[in-house]
C-alpha positions in Angstrom: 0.0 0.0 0.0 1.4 3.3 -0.8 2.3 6.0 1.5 -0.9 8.4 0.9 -3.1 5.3 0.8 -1.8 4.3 4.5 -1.8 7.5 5.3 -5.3 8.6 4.6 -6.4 4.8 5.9 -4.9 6.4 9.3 -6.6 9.5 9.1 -10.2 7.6 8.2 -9.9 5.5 11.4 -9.5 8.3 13.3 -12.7 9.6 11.8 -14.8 6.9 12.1 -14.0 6.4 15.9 -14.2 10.4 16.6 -17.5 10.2 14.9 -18.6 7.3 17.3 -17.1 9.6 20.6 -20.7 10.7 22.6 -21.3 13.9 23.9 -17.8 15.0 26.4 -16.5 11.6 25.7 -13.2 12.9 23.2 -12.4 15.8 25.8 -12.9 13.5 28.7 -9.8 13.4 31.3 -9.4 10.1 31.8 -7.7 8.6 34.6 -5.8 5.4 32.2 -4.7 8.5 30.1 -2.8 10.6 33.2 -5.8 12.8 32.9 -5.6 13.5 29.5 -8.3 12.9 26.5 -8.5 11.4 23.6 -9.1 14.4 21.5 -5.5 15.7 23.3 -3.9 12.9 20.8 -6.1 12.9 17.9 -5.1 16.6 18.1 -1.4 16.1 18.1 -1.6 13.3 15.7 -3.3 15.9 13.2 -1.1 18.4 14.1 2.3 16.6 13.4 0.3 15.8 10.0 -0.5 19.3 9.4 3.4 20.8 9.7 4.7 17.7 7.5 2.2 19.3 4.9 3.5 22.9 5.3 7.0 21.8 5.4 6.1 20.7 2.1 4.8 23.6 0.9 8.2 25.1 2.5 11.4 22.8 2.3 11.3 23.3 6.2 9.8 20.6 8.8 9.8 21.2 13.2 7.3 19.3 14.8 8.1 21.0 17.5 6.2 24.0 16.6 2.8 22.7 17.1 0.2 25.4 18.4 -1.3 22.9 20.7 -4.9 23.8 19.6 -7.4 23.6 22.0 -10.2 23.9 20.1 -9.2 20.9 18.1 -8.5 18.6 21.1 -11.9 19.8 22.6 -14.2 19.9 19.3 -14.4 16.2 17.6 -16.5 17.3 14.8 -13.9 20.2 13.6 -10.9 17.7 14.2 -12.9 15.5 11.7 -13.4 18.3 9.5 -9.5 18.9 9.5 -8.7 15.3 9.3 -10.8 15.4 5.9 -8.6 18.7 4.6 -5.7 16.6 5.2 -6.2 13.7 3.3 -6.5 16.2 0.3 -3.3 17.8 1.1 -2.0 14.5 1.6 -3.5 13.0 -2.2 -2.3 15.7 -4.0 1.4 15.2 -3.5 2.4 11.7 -5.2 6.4 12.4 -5.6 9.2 12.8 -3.3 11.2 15.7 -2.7 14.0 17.2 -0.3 12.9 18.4 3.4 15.0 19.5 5.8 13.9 18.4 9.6 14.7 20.7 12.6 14.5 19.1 16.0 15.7 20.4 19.3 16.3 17.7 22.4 17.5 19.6 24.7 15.0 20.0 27.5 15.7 23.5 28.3 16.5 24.7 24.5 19.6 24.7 23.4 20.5 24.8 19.8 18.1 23.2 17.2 19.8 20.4 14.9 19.1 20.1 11.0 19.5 17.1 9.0 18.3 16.1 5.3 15.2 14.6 4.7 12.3 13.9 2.9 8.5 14.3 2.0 7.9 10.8 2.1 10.2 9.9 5.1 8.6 12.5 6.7 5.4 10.7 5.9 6.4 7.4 7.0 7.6 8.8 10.4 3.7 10.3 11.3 2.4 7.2 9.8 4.4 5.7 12.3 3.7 8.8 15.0 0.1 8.2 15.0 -0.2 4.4 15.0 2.0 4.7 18.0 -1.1 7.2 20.0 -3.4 5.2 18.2 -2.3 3.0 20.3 -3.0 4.5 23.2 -6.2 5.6 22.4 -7.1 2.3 22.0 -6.3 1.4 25.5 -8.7 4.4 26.6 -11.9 3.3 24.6 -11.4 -0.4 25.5 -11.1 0.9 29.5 -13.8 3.6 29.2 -15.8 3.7 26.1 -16.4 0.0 25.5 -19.8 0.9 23.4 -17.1 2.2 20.4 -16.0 -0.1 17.5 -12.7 0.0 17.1 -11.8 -0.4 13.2 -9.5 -3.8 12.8 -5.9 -3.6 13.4 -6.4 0.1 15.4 -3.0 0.8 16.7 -1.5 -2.0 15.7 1.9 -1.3 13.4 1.6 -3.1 9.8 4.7 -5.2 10.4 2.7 -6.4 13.6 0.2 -7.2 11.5 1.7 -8.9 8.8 3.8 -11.0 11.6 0.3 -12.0 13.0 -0.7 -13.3 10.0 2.4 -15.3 9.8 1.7 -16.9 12.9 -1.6 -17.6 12.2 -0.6 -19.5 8.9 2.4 -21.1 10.4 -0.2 -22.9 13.3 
């Protein structure tokens, strides 16, 4: 499956299970989350989309310059709304091209590090990203929203997948 394919099959889970979230339920604090919610990660999962897409527009990528939307994290239906922009964005580029990543880990600043990159690395990285809090927003519905279908293999990293499959044909 090709990058934009996995990439908008990501973005469509998300959907359908934000769609399913009643009432308060996507800006709930939950307790299994540290008192965060749901919407906290779909928001940073769209938002780590969104700057790979304007680092395409720019040559220039830094995740670490999220806005940390509120309104997003607290507001399922426009987070679905923005999920559905991206997916466009996403289609509409089908070749590769030169980025270059900043990234700062240096807890209290310090000097930012670039390095060579590229659209579709960058795109493999927040497939990768948002399987990973896909993850853990599968832990929160099956702990608090047990009434929400979870699309198959939510969270679950395609290699896992595949290696499942293995196992299953090898028994």
């Amino acid at each position: 499956m090709e990058l934009q394919e996995v990439s908008k099959s990501i973005l469509n889970q998300l959907i359908d299970v934000s769609k399913q979230l009643k009432g308060d339920q996507f800006s709930e604090r939950l307790n299994v989350l540290s008192g965060n919610t749901i919407g906290k990660h779909v928001r940073h999962i769209i938002e780590f989309f969104d700057l790979m897409m304007l680092g395409s527009a720019s040559g220039f990528v830094n995740y670490d310059q999220r806005s940390h939307d509120k309104v997003i994290e607290s507001n399922s239906q426009l987070a679905i709304e923005k999920m559905h922009a991206l997916k466009q964005e996403i289609d509409a580029i089908t070749k590769d091209f030169p980025i270059t990543l900043q990234v700062n880990y240096g807890a209290e600043g310090g000097k930012n590090q670039t390095m060579n990159s590229s659209y579709f690395r960058e795109l493999q990285y927040n497939i990768e990203h948002a399987i990973h809090h896909m993850a853990i927003i599968k832990i929160a519905i099956g702990a608090c929203f047990t009434e929400v279908e979870l699309p198959a293999n939510f969270g679950v990293a395609y290699s896992t997948v595949r290696y499942q499959k293995q196992l299953a044909c090898a028994q």
